[in-house]
GUTI-278544 format. One record per residue (C-alpha): y negated, x negated, z; residue in one letter. Coordinates in steps of 0.02 Angstrom, whole numbers, always signed. Layout:
N
v|u|w|residu
Y|X|Z|a
...
END
This chain:
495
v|u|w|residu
-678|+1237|+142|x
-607|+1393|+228|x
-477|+1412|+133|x
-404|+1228|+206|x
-439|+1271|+358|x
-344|+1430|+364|x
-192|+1321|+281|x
-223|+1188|+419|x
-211|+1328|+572|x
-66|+1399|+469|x
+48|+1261|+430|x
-10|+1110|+510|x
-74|+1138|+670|x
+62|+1074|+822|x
+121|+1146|+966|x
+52|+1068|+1139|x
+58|+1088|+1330|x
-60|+1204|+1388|x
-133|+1095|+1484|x
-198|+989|+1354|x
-335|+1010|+1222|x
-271|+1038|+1056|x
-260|+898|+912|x
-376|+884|+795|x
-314|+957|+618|x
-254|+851|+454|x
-422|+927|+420|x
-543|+845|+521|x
-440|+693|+496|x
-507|+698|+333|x
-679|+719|+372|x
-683|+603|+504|x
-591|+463|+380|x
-723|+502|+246|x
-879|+468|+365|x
-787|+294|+370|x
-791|+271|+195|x
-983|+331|+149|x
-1038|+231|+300|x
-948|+60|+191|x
-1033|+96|+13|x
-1181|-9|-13|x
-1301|+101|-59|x
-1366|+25|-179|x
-1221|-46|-300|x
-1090|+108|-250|x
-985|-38|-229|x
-870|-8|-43|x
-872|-146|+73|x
-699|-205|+132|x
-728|-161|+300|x
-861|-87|+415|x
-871|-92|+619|x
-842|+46|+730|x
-990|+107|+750|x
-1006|+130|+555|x
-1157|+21|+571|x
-1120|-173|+485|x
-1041|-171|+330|x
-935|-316|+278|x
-1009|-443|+133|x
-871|-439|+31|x
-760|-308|-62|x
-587|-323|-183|x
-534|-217|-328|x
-403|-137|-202|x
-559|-83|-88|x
-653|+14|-243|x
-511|+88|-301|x
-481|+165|-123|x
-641|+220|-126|x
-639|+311|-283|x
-470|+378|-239|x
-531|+473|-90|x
-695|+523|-163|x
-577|+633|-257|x
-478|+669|-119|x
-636|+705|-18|x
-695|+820|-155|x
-532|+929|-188|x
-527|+959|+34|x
-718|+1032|+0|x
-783|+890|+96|x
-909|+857|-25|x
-968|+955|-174|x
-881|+908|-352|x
-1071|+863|-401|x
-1071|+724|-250|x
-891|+670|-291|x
-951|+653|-481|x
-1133|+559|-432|x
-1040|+434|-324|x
-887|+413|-427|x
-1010|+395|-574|x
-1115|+270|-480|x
-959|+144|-444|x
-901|+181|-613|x
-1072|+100|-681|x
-1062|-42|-551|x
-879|-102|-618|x
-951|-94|-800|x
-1066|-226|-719|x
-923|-325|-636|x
-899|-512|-733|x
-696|-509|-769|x
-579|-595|-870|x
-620|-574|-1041|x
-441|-616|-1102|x
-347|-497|-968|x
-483|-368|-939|x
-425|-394|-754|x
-556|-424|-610|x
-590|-552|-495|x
-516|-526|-315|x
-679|-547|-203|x
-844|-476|-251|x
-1012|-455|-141|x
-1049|-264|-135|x
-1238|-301|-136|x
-1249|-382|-297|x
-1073|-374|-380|x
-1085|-564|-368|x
-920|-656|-383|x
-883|-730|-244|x
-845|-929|-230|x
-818|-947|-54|x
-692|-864|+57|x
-734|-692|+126|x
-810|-763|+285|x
-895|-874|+183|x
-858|-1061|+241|x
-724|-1118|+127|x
-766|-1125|-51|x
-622|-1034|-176|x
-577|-1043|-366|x
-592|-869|-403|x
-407|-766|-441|x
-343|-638|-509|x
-211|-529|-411|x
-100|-412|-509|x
-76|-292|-367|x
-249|-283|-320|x
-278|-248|-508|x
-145|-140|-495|x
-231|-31|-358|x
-388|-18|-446|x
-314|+35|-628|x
-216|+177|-526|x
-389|+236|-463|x
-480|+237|-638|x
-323|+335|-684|x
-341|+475|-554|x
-522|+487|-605|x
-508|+510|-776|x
-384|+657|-734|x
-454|+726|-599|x
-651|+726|-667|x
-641|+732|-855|x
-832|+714|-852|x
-801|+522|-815|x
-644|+521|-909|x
-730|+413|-1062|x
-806|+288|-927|x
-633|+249|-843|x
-544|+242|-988|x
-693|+98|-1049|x
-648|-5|-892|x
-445|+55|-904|x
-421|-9|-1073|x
-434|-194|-1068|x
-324|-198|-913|x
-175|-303|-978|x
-17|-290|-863|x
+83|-399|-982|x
-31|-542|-950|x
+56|-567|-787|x
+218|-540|-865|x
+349|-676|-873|x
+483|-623|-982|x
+594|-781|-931|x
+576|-776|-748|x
+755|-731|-696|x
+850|-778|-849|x
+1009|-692|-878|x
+917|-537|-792|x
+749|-503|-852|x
+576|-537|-834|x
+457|-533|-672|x
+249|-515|-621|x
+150|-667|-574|x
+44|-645|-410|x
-86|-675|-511|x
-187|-813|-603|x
-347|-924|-611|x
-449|-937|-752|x
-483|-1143|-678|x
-354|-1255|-614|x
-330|-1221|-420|x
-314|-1355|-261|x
-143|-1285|-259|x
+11|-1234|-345|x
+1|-1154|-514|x
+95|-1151|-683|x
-8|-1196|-851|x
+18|-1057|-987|x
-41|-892|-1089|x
+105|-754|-1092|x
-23|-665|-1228|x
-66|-818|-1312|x
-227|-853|-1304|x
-315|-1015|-1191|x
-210|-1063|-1056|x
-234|-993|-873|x
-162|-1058|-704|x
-31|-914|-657|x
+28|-914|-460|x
+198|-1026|-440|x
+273|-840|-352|x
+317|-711|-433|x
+322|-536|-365|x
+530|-490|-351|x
+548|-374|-227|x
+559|-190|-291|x
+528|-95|-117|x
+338|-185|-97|x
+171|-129|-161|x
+170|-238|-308|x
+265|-110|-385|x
+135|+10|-451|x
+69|-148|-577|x
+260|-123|-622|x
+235|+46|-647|x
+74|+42|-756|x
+152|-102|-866|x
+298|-2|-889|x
+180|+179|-929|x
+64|+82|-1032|x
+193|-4|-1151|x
+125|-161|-1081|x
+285|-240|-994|x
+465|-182|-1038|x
+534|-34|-939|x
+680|-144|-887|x
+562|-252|-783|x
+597|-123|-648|x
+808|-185|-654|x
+758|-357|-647|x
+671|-351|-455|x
+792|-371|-318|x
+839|-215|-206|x
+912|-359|-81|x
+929|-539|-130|x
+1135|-577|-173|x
+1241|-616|+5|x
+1255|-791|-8|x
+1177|-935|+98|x
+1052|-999|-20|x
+971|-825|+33|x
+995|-797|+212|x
+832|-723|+245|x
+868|-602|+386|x
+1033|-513|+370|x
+1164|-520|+247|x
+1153|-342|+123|x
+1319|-249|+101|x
+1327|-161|-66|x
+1402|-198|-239|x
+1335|-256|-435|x
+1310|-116|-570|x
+1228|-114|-721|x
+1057|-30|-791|x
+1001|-9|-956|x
+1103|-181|-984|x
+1040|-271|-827|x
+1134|-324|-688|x
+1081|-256|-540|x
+1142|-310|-349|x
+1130|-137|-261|x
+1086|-223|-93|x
+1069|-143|+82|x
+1026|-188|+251|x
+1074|-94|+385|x
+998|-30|+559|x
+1060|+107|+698|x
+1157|+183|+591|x
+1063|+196|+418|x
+1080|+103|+247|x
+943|+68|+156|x
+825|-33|+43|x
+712|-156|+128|x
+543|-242|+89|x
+494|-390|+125|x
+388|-371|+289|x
+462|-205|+359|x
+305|-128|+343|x
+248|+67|+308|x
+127|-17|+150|x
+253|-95|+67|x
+368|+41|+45|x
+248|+189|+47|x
+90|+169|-45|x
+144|+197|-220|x
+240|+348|-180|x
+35|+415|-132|x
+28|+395|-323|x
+223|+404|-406|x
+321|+553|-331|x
+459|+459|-303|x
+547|+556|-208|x
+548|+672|-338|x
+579|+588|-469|x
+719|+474|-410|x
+837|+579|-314|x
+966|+461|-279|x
+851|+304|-233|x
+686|+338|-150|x
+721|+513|-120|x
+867|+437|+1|x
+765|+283|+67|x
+600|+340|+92|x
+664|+457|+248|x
+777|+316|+320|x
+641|+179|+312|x
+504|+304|+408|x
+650|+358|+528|x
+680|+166|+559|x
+492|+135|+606|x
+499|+292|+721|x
+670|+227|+794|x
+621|+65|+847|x
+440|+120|+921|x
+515|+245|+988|x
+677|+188|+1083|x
+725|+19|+1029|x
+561|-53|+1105|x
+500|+103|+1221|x
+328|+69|+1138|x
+313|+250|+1136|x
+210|+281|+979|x
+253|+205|+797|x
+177|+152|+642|x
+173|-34|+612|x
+68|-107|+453|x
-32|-240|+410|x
-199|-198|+488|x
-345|-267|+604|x
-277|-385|+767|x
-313|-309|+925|x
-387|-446|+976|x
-466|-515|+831|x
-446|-545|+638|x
-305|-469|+550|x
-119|-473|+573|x
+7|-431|+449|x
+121|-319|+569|x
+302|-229|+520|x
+479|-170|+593|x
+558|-332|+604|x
+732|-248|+537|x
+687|-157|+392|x
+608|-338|+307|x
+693|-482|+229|x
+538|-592|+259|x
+633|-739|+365|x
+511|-749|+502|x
+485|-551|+500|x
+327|-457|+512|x
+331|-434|+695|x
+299|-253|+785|x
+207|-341|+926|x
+61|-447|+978|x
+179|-590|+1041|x
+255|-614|+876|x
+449|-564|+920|x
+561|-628|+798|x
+715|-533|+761|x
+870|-631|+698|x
+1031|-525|+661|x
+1132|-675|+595|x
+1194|-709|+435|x
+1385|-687|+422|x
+1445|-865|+373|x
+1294|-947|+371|x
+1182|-936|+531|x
+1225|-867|+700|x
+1135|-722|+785|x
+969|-772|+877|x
+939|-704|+1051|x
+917|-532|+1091|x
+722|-503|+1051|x
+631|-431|+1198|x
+448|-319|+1146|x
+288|-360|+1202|x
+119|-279|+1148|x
+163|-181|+1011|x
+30|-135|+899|x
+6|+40|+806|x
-76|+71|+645|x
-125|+238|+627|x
-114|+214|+434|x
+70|+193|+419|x
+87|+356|+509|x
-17|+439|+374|x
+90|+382|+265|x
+261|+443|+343|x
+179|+631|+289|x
+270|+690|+158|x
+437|+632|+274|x
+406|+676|+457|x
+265|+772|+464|x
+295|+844|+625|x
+329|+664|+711|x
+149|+599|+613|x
+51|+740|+697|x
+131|+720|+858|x
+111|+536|+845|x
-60|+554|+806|x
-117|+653|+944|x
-25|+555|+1079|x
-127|+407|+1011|x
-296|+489|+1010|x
-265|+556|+1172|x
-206|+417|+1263|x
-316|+269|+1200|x
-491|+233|+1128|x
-421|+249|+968|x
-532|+376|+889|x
-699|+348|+831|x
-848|+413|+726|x
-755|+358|+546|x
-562|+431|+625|x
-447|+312|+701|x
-478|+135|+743|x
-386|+17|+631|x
-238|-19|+787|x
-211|-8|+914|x
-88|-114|+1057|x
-13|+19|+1133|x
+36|-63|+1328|x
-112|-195|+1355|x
-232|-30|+1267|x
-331|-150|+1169|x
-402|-58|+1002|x
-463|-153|+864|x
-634|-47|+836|x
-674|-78|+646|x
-619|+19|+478|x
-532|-64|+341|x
-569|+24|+169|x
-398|-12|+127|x
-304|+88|+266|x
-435|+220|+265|x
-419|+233|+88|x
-228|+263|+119|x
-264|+401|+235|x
-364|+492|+125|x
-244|+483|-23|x
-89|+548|+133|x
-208|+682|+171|x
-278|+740|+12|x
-87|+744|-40|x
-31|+826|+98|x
-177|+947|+105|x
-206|+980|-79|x
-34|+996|-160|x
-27|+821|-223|x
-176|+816|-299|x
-211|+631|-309|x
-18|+598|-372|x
-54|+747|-506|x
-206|+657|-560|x
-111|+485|-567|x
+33|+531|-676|x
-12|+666|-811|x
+47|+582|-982|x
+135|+413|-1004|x
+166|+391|-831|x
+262|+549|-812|x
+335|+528|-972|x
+405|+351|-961|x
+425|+328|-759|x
+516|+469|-730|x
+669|+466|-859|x
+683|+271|-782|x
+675|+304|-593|x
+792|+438|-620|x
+945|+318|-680|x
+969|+226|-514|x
+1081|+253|-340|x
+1039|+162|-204|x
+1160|+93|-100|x
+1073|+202|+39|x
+1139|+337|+175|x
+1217|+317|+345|x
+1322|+183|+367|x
END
């Protein structure tokens, strides 16, 4: 423990007015972020609740694959800051280990179902707030979040190695897989599927060929979005064919049928015998690779697991800093906010909000930066006309997407940090509130396991030397992720 402290006074610790108290350190960010995650666990099962209020007293009744995962994730995270002892880490990690063993899931997939109550493991047939009854699903990225967590366990505690690897093993990626789903091109990911027929939309089939399942009429085909780290476990597991990762769109072509938000510059190459648009929208200056809502989880959270930047000089070792320069630059002087960090989170003033940078999405209404919803609408160059000139309301801050921006702008995260916690009720027993809107001041006082869970992984990274991406890709993943991630340019830079 003192020796991260001394490298938190060392390296990390800003510079501020005299007249103000200082910051607290990455550190105690840490610490403070873990209380928020013991206070979720059930007791009990081990299982994490999905969210707990402010005062770290009412847990939620439901939890997701993507909320266990985070909470194994930071339990080693926790344990390598000397937060808690390697034999708590191992008891806990251990303990939700057992509980997923329990954990009814597809028998044909190996995948689990997306809502579970922590108290019992029950699957859940009603909505989360429980009034609207649900055919259980399936989601391929939420799988995808909890197969990257059994992964960093069975690295990073090679007591429990045998245990993950038990509930790792069935996971089938390639169930999701459509080989056909952009013919010419190459094959895409289902959202996910129901083992019986849904209200809504589906598609009858079995990509393995066993009984038929109802797969999600979407697909996911967006590169820059989280889906991609079930991309990247197909791919490392021999599970879906590494040129699946050529076949999702950097930008959707520049023609009408796709006016989504602004028409991409860039140019068609060719990867490992797919065609590949290398798409690019543009904003103050800067080229780069967009997701679909603008936000900092879409285009961050894998690289907490894949070193991207690392590994793919020439794509998301260019885009990375241009998309987290791009959130600064538009809470920071295109709207005055004033602070930055916009990412689906917890509404102000209720519920939960999927929130962005309007410009760096090609979703057609955009994730908006603000309470009021402000759309942004650049044109389309032969198709639509600009919209009017968007004016900013009550923008709202996640604290989590600043995490995020760590391994990018770690000066401006700090800074950002500390003007939040000092300004506004933002800071709580478990770490920082969920958001905040930074002009009316309303903070949204509960912790999401999710976002938490993201700060721990930014922190333990940033804090640790990388420890929970060194635990994610020793083996395959190095070995057949890298060599493909390095092939590509992005049509990325200044303009």
């Amino acid at each position: 423990m003192r020796r991260f402290l001394a490298i938190v006074v060392l390296v990390c610790l800003l510079p501020v007015p005299a007249a103000a108290s200082a910051p607290p350190t990455p550190m105690r960010y840490a610490a403070d972020t873990w209380k928020s995650m013991t206070a979720s666990v059930d007791p009990g099962t081990g299982l994490i609740a999905d969210n707990v209020t402010g005062d770290l007293k009412t847990r939620s009744a439901y939890t997701s694959p993507t909320n266990i995962g985070a909470y194994l994730w930071s339990t080693v995270a926790a344990r390598d800051l000397g937060i808690v002892s390697r034999a708590d880490a191992y008891d806990r990690m251990r303990k939700t280990l057992s509980a997923l063993e329990k954990l009814t899931r597809s028998r044909q997939a190996g995948m689990f179902f997306n809502w579970y109550d922590p108290r019992t493991g029950a699957v859940l047939r009603h909505d989360p707030e429980g009034t609207n009854p649900i055919t259980p699903f399936l989601s391929s990225v939420d799988n995808g979040w909890l197969a990257a967590a059994l992964m960093v366990v069975r690295a990073a505690e090679p007591r429990l190695r045998a245990q993950a690897d038990g509930l790792l093993a069935p996971m089938d990626f390639g169930f999701y897989y459509d080989p056909n789903a952009r013919p010419g091109v190459g094959g895409l990911i289902h959202g996910g599927f129901y083992e019986q027929k849904p209200s809504g939309c589906s598609v009858t089939g079995n990509y393995r060929g066993g009984p038929p399942v109802y797969y999600t009429c979407n697909h996911y085909d967006v590169l820059n979005s989280e889906p991609r780290i079930a991309s990247y476990l197909g791919i490392s597991r021999g599970q879906i064919p590494a040129t699946h990762y050529f076949a999702l769109n950097r930008t959707f072509p520049p023609i009408c049928q796709y006016a989504f938000k602004q028409k991409p510059v860039g140019y068609t190459t060719t990867y490992d015998g797919v065609p590949v648009f290398e798409g690019a929208y543009t904003y103050r200056g800067m080229k780069f690779v967009p997701t679909w809502g603008g936000d900092m989880f879409e285009a961050l959270m894998p690289d907490l697991f894949v070193p991207e930047e690392k590994w793919a000089t020439h794509s998301w070792a260019v885009n990375h800093p241009l998309y987290v320069r791009g959130q600064i630059e538009h809470g920071l002087v295109e709207t005055g906010y004033g602070y930055w960090g916009f990412s689906p989170a917890s509404n102000p003033k209720g519920g939960y909000g999927a929130y962005g940078q309007p410009w760096l999405g090609m979703s057609p209404d955009g994730y908006p930066s603000d309470l009021e919803g402000t759309r942004v609408d650049p044109g389309f160059e032969g198709c639509r006309p600009p919209g009017p000139k968007p004016v900013f309301g009550d923008g709202v801050v996640t604290p989590h997407a600043a995490f995020l921006a760590l391994p990018y702008a770690p000066g401006a995260v700090l800074g950002n940090l500390a003007k939040l916690r000092e300004n506004f009720d933002a800071y709580g027993p478990g770490g920082f509130y969920d958001s905040v809107a930074v002009r009316s001041g309303t903070v949204a006082k509960r912790y999401l396991a999710l976002d938490q869970g993201m700060t721990m992984a930014a922190l333990g990274n940033y804090l640790a030397r990388d420890d929970i991406r060194r635990a994610f890709v020793r083996g395959p993943v190095e070995a057949k992720i890298r060599p493909l991630l390095a092939i590509e340019t992005f049509n990325a830079g200044k303009e």
